[in-house]
GUVO-845584 format. One record per residue: residue number from 0; residue in three letters; x, y, z of N, C-alpha, C in turn. Coordinates in steps of 0.1 Angstrom, whole numbers, plus 5000, padded with zeros to 4 digits. Atoms other than C-alpha are relative to their C-alpha. Layout:
N
   n res n_c1 n_c2 n_c3 ca_c1 ca_c2 ca_c3 c_c1 c_c2 c_c3
 NUM ALA    X    Y    Z     X     Y     Z    X    Y    Z
...
END
This chain:
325
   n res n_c1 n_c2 n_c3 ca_c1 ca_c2 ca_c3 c_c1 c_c2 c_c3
   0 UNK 4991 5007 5009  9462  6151  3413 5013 5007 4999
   1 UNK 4984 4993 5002  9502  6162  3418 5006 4993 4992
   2 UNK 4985 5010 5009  9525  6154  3389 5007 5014 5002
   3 UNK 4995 4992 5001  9551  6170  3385 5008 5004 4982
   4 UNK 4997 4991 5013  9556  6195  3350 5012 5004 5002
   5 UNK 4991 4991 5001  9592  6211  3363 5010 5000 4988
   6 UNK 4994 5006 5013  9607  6192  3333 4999 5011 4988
   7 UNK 5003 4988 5012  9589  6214  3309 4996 5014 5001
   8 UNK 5004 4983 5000  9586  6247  3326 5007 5012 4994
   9 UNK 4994 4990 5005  9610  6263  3307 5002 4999 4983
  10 UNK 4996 4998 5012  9609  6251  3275 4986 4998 4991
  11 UNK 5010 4997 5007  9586  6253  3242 4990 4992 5000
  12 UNK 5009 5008 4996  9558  6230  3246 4991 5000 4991
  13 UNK 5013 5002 5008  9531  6214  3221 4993 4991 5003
  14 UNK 5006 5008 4994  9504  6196  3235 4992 4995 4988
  15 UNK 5008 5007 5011  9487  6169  3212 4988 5000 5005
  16 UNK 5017 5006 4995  9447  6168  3219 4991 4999 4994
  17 UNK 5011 5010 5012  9417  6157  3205 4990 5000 5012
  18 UNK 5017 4999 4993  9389  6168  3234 4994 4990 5011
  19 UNK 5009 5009 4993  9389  6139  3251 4999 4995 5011
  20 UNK 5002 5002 4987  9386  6123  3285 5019 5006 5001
  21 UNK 4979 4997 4997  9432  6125  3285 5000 5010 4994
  22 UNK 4995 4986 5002  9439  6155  3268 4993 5013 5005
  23 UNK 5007 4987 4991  9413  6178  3284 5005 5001 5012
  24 UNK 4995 4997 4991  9425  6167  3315 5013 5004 5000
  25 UNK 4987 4993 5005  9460  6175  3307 5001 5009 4997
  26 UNK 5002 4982 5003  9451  6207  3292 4997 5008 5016
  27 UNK 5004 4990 4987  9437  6219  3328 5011 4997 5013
  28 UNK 4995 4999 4992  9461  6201  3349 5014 5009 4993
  29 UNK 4991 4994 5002  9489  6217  3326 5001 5020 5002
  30 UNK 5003 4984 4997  9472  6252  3331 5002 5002 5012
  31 UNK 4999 4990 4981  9467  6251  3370 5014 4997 5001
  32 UNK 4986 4999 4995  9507  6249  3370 5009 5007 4992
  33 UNK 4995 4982 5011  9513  6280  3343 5010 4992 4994
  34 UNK 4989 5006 5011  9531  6250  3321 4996 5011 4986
  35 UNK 5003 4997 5014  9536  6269  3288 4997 4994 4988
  36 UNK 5009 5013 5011  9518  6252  3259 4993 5005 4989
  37 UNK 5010 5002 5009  9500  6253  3227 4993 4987 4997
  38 UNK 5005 5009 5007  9477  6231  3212 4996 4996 4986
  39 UNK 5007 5009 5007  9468  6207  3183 4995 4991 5000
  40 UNK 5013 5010 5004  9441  6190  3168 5001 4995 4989
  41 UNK 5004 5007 5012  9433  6167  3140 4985 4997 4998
  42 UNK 5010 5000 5007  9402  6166  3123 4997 4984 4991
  43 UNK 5000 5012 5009  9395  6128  3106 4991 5002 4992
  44 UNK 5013 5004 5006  9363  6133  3093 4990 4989 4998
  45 UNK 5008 5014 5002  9347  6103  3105 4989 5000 5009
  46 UNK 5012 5007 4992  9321  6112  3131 4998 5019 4996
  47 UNK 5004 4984 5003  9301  6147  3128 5002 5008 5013
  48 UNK 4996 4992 4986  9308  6150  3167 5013 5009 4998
  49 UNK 4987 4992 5002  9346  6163  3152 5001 5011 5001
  50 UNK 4999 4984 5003  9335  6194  3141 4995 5007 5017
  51 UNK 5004 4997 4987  9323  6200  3180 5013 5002 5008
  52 UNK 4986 4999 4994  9358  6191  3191 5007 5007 4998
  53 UNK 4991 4982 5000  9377  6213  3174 4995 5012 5001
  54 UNK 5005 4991 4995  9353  6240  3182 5005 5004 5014
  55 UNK 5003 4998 4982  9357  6233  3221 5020 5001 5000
  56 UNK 4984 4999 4998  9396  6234  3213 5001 5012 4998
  57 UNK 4995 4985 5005  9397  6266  3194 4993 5009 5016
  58 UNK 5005 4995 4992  9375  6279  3223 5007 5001 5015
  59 UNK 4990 5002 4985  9398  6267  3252 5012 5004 4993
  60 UNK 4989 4989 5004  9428  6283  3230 5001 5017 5002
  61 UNK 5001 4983 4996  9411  6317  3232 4997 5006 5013
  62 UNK 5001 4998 4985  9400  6316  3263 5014 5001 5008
  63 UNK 4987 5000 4991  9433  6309  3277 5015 5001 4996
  64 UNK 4991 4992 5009  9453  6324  3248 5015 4992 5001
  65 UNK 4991 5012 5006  9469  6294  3235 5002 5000 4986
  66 UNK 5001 5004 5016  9478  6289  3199 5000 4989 4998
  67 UNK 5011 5014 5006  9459  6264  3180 5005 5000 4987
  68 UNK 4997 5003 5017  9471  6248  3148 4994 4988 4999
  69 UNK 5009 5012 5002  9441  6224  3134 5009 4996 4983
  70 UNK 5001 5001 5015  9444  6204  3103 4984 4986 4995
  71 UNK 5010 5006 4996  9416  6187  3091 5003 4989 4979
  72 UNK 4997 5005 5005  9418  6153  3068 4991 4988 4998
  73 UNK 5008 5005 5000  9399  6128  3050 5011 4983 4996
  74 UNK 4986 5010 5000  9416  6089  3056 4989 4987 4989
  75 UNK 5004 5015 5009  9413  6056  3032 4991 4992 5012
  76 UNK 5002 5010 4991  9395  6029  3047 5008 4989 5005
  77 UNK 4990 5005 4996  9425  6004  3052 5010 5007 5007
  78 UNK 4989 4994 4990  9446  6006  3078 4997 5011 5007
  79 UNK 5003 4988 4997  9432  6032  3094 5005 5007 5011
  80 UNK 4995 4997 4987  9449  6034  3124 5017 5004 5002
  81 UNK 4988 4997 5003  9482  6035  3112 5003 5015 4991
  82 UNK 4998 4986 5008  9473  6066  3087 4996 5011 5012
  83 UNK 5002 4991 4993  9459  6080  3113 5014 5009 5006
  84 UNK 4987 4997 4993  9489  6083  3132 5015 5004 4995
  85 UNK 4989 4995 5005  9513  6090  3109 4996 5009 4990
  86 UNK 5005 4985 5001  9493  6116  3098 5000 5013 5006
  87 UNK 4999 4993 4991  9489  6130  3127 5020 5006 5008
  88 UNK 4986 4998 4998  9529  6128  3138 5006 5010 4991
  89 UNK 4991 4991 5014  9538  6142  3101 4994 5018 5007
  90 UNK 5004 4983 4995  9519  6176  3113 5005 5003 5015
  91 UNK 4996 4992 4995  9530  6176  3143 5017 5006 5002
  92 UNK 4983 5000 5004  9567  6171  3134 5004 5013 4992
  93 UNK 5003 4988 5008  9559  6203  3109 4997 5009 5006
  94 UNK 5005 4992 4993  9546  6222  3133 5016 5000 5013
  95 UNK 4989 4999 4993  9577  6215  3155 5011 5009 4994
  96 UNK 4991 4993 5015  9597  6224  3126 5003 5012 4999
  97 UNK 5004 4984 5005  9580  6254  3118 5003 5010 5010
  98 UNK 5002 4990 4990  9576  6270  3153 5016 4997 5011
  99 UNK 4984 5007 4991  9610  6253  3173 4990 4995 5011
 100 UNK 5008 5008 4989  9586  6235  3197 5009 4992 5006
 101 UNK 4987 5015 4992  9610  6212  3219 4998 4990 5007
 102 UNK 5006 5012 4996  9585  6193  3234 4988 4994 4998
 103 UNK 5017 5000 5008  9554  6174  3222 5000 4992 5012
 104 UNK 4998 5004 4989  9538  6167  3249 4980 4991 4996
 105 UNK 5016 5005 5010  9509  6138  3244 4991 4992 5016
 106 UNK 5008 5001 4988  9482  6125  3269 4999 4983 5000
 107 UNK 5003 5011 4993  9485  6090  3269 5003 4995 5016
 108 UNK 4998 5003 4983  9480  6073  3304 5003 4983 5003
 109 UNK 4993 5010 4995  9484  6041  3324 4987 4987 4990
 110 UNK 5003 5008 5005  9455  6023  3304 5007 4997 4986
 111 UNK 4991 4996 5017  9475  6032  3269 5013 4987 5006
 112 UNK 4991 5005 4991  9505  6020  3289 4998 4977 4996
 113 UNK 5004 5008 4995  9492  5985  3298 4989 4996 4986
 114 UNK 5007 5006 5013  9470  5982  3263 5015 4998 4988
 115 UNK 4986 5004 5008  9504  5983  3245 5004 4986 5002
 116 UNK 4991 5013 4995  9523  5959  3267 4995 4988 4996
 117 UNK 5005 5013 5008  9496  5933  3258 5000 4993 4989
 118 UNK 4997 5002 5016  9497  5940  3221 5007 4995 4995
 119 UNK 4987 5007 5006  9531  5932  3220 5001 4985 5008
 120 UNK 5001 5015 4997  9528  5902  3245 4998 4989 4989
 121 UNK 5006 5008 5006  9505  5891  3220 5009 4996 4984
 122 UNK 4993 5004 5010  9529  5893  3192 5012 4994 4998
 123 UNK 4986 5001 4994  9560  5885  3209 5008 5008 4998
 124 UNK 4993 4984 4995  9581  5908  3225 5004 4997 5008
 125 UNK 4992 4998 4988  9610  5916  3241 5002 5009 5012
 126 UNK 5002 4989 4990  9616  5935  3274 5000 5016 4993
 127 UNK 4999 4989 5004  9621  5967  3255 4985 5004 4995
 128 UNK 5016 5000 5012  9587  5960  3230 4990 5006 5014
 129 UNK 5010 5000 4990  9567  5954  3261 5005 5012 5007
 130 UNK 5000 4990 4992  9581  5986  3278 5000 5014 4993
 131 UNK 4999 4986 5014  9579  6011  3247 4987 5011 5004
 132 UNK 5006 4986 4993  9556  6035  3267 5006 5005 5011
 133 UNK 4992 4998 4991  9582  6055  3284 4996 5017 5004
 134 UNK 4996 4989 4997  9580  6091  3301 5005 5007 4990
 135 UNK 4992 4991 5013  9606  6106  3277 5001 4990 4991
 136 UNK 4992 5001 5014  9614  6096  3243 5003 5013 4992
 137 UNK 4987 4991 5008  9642  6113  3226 5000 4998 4983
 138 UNK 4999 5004 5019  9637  6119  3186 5010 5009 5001
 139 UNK 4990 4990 5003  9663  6140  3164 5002 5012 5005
 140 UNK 4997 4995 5000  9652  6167  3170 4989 5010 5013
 141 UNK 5004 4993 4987  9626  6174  3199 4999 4985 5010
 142 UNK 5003 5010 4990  9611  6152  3229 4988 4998 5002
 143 UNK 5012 5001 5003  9580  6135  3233 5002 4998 5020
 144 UNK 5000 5000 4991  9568  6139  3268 4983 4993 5006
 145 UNK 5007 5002 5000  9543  6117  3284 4994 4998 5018
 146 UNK 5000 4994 4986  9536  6128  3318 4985 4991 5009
 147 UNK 5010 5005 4992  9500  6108  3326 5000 4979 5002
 148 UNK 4996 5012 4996  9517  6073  3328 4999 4987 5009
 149 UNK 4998 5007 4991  9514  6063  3362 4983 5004 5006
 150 UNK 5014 4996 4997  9472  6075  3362 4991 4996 4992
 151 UNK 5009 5009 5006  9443  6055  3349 4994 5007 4994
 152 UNK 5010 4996 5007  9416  6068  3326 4989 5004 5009
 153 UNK 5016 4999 4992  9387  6066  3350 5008 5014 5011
 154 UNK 4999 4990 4996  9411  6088  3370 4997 5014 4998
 155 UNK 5000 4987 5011  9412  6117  3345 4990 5004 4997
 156 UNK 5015 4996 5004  9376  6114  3337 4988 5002 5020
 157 UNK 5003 4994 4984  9369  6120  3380 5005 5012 5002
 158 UNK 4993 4990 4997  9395  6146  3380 4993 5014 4988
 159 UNK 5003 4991 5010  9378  6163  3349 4981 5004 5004
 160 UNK 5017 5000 4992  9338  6158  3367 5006 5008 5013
 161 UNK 5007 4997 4991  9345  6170  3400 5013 5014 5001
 162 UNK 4995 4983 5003  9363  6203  3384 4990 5009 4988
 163 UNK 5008 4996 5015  9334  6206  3357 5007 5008 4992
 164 UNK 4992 5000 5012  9357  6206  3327 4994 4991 4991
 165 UNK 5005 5013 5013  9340  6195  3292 5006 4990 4995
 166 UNK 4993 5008 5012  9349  6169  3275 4992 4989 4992
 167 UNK 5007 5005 5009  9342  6146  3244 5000 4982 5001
 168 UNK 4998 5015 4996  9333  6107  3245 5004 4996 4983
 169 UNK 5002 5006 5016  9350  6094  3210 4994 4989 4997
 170 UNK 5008 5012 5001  9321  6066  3202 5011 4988 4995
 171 UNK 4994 5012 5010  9346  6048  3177 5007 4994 5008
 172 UNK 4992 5007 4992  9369  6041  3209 4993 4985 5001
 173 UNK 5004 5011 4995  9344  6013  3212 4997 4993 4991
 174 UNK 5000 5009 5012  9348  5996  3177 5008 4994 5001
 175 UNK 4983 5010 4996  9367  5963  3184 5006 4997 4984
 176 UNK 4996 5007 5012  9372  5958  3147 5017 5012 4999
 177 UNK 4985 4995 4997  9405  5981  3161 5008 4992 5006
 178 UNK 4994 5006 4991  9428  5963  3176 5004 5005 5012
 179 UNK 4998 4993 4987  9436  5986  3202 4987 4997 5009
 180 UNK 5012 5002 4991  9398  5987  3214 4998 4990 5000
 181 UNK 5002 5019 5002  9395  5946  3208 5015 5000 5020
 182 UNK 4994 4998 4988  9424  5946  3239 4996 5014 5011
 183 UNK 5009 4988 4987  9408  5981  3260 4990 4990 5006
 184 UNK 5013 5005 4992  9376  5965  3265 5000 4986 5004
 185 UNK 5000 5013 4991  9382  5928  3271 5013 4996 5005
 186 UNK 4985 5005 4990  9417  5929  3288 5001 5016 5009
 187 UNK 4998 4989 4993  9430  5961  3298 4994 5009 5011
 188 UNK 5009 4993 4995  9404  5981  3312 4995 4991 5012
 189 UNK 5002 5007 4986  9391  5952  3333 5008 4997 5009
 190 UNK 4988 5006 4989  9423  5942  3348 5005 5009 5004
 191 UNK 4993 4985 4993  9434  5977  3357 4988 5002 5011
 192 UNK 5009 4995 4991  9398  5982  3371 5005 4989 5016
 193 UNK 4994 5005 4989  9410  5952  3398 5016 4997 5003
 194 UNK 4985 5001 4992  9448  5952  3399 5004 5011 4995
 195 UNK 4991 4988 5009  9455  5987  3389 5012 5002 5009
 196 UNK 4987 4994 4991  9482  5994  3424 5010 4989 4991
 197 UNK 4989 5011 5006  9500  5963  3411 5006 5001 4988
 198 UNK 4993 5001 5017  9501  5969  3374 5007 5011 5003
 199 UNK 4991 4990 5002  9515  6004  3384 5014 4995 5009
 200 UNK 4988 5003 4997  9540  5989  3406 5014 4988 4991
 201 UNK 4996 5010 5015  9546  5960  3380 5004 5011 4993
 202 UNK 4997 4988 5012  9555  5989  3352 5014 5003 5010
 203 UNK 4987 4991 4996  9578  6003  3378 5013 4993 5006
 204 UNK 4993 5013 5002  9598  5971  3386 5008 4996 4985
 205 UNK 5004 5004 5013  9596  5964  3354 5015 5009 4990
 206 UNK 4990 4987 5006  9613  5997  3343 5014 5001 5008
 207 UNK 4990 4996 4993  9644  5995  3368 5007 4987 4999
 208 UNK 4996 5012 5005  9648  5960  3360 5010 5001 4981
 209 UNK 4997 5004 5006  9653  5968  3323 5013 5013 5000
 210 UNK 4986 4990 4999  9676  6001  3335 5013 4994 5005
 211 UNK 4990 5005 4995  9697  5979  3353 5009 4990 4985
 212 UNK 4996 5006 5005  9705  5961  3326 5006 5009 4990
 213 UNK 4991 4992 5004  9724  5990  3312 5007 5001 4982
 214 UNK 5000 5005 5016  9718  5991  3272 5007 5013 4996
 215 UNK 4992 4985 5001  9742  6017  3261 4995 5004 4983
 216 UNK 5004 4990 5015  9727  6036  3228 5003 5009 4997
 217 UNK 4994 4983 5008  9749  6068  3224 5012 4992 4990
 218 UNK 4993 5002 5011  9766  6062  3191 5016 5006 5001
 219 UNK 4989 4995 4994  9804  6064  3191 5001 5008 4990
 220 UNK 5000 4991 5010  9802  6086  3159 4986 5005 4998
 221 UNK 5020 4998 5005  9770  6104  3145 5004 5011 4992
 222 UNK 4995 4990 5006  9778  6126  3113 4981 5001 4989
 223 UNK 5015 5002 5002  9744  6138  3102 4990 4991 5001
 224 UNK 5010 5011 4988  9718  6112  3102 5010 4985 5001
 225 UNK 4992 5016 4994  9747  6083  3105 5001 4999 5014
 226 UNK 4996 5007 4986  9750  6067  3136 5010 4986 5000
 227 UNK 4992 5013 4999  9780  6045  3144 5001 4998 5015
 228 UNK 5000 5006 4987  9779  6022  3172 5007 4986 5004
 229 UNK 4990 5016 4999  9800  5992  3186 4997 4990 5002
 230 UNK 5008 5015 4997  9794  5960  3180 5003 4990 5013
 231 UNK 4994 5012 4987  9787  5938  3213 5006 4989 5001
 232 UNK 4999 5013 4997  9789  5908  3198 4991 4992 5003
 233 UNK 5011 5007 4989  9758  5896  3217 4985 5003 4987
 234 UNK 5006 4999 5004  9732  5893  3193 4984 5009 5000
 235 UNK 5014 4998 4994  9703  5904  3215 5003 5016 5007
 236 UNK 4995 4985 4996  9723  5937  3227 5003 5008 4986
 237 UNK 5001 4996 5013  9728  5946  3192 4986 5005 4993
 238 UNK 5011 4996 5004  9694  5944  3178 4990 5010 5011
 239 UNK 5005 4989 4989  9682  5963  3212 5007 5018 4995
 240 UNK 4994 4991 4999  9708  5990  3199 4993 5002 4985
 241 UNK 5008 4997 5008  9695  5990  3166 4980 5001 5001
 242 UNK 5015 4993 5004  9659  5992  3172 4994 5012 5006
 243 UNK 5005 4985 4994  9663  6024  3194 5001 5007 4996
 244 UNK 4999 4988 5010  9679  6040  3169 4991 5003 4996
 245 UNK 5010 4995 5009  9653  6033  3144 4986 5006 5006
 246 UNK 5015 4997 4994  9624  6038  3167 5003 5017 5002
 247 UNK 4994 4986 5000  9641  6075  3170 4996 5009 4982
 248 UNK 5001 4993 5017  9638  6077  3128 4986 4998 4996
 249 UNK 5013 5001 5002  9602  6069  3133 4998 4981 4994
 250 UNK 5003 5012 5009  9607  6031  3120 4999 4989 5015
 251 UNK 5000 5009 4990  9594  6003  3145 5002 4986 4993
 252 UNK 4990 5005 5005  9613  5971  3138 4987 4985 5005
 253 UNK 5010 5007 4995  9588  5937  3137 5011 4988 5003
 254 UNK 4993 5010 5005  9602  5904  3142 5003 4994 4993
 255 UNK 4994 5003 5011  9607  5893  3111 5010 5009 4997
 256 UNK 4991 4993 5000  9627  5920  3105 5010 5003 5009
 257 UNK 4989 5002 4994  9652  5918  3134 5002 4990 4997
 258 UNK 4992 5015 5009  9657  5880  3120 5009 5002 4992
 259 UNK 4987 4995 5011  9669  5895  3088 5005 5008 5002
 260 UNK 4987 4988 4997  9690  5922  3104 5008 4987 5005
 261 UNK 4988 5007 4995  9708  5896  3120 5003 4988 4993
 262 UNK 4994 5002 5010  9710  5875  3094 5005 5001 4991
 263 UNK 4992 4994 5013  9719  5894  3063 5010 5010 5005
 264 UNK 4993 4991 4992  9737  5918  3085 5001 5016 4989
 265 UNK 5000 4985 5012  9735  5945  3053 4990 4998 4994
 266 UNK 5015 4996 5006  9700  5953  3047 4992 5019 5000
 267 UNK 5006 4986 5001  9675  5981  3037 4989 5001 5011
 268 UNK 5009 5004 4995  9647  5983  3063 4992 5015 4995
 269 UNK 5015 4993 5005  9610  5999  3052 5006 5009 4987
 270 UNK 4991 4995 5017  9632  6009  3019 5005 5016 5002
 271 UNK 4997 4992 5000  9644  6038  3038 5013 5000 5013
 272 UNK 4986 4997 4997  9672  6033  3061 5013 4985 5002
 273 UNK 4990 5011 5001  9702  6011  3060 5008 4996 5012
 274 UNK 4992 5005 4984  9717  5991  3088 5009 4989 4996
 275 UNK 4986 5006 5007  9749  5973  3084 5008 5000 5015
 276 UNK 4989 5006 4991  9765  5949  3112 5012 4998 4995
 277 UNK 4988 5005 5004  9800  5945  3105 5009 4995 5008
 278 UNK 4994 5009 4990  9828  5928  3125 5005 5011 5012
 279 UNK 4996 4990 4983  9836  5960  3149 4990 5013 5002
 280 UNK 5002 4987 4998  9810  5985  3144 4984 4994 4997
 281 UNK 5018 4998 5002  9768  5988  3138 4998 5014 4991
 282 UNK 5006 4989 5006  9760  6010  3107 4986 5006 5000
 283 UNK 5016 4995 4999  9729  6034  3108 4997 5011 4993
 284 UNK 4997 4984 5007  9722  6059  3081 4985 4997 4990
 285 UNK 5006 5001 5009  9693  6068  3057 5005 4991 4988
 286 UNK 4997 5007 5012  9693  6045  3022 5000 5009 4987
 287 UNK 4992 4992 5009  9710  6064  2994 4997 4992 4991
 288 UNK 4999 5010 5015  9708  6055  2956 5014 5011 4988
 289 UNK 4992 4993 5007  9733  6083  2949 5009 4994 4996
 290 UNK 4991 5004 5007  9756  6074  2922 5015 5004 5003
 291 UNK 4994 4999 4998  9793  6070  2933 5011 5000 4990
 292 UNK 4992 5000 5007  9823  6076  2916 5012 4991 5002
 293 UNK 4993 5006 4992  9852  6053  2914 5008 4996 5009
 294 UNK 4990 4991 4988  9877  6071  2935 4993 4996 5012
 295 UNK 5010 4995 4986  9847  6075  2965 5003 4981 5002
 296 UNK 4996 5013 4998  9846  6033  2961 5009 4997 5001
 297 UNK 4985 5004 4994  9880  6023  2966 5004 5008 5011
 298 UNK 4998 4997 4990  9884  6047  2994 4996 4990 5012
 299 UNK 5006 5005 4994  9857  6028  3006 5000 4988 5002
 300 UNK 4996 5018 5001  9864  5992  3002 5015 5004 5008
 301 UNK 4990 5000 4992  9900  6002  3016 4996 5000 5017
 302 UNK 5004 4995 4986  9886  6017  3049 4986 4988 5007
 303 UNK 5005 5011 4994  9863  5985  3049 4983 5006 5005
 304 UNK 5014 4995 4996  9827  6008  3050 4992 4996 4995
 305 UNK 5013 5007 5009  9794  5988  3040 4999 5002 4992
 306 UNK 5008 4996 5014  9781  5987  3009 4990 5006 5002
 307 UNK 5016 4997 4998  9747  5999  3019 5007 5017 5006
 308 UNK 4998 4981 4993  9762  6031  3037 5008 5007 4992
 309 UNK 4991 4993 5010  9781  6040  3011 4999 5012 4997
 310 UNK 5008 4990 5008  9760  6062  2990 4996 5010 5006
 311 UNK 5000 4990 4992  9751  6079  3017 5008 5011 5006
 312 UNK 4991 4987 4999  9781  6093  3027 5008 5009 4983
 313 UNK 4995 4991 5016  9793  6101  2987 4984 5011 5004
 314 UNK 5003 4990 5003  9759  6121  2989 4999 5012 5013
 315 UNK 4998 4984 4990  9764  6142  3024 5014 5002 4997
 316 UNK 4987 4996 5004  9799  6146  3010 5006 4995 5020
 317 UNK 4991 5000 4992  9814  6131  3044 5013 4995 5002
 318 UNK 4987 5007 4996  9848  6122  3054 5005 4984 5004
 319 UNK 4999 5018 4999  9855  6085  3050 5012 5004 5019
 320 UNK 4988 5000 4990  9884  6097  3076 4997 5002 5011
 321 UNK 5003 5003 4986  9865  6108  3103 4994 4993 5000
 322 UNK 5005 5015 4992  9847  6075  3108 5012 4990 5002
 323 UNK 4988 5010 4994  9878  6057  3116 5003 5003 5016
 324 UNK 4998 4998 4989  9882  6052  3148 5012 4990 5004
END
């Protein structure tokens, strides 16, 4: 199995894993090519096999004198899948934090891939929705790298047998009362088992198709977390530019909620950041409740700056003057 790591041979690396058929194999193919790496684990507390897993992690940390940072946590029964995950994110965004990590590097593959795309099929989705399992994604302040993309599961769990490398079966993967596993086992999984060359070539079509179409997202301003960007005009290039931002601040944008961005044009979204179309620009900034003075408002009604972004620049103290372009 040749991928190629040269991406991250030089910089900090945190590998997300959890024991299992993908991240074990990851862990060994990132070893036989001396990528530099630590590991974390999460702990749920929902099966007693856990406590085995992070054993066999700390174990392959010392063996191969890796640092290991566990946390271990006990989740509500609602929603479980979403605490999960933004449980797991919050630590490892912390752990990035803490240590300057610059790349989190996570093990999903081509079934993850191809169980997404349907998800969102199924909810309706635009070319972007349906392609939101990419190689790189770029947050503030590191990079999430996802390097097993274009390799199936059954691969990884061949590649991990015929190198005898342990690994753990998570039983709950096969609870359809998830929605993820309700799509693995009766779509995904069977249709990769007979058209897997195609779906990987489909994906890579797919991907050059939506490159060509040349979505420009570098902000023509960015003064701490603001981002200012230019309005196209085009309704459907706009909200593409807005939901990459937010998908960067951790916020994924449903469709009802791109409706009302482009309808109210000055809203709050998930009551934490504020987006504001206006007639030549696209605002993007955390949502402020800091109290303004009257001076700071008349500067700002002169210079024609949203209501909603307001507060946010009175409280990073920024320059109404440099956002004028």
């Amino acid at each position: 199995m040749n991928l190629d790591f040269s991406a991250i041979k030089e910089s900090k690396n945190l590998l997300a894993f959890s024991a299992g058929v993908d991240s074990c194999a990851l862990f060994f193919l990132l070893k036989t090519q001396n990528i530099p790496f630590d590991i974390a684990i999460v702990d749920y507390n929902l099966r007693e096999q856990s406590k085995e897993e992070v054993t066999y992690a700390k174990q392959l940390a010392k063996k191969y004198n890796k640092k290991i940072f566990t946390k271990e946590v006990k989740l509500q029964n609602s929603n479980f899948e979403k605490q999960a995950r933004d449980i797991r994110y919050s630590f490892f965004e912390d752990l990035i934090d803490s240590y300057n990590y610059e790349v989190l590097i996570t093990a999903h593959q081509l079934n993850d891939k191809l169980e997404w795309f349907m998800m969102q099929l199924s909810k309706g989705a635009g070319l972007i929705e349906l392609l939101g399992f990419n190689t790189w994604e770029i947050k503030t302040d590191y990079k999430i790298f996802k390097p097993l993309l274009e390799i199936s599961k059954d691969e990884l769990e061949s590649y991990l047998k015929a190198n005898n490398h342990r690994y753990f079966v998570d039983q709950s993967n096969y609870d359809e009362k998830y929605k993820r596993n309700y799509f693995r086992h009766n779509f995904s999984n069977k249709f990769l088992e007979e058209f897997k060359d195609g779906v990987k070539n489909s994906f890579e079509y797919l991907q050059e198709d939506l490159n060509s179409l040349n979505i420009q997202n570098k902000a023509l301003i960015k003064k701490e977390e603001l981002e200012l960007f230019k309005n196209s005009h085009d309704d459907n290039l706009n909200i593409r530019t807005i939901d990459l931002s937010l998908k960067k601040r951790g916020v994924l944008l449903s469709k009802a909620s791109r409706d009302e961005i482009l309808k109210q044009k000055q809203i709050i979204i998930s009551h934490k950041i504020a987006v504001s179309i206006s007639d030549d620009f696209i605002w993007i900034c955390p949502s402020s409740n800091k109290v303004m003075d009257k001076k700071f408002k008349e500067i700002c009604r002169v210079n024609k700056i949203p209501k909603n972004i307001r507060s946010y620049l009175f409280e990073k103290d920024i320059d109404i003057k440099s956002l004028v372009i």
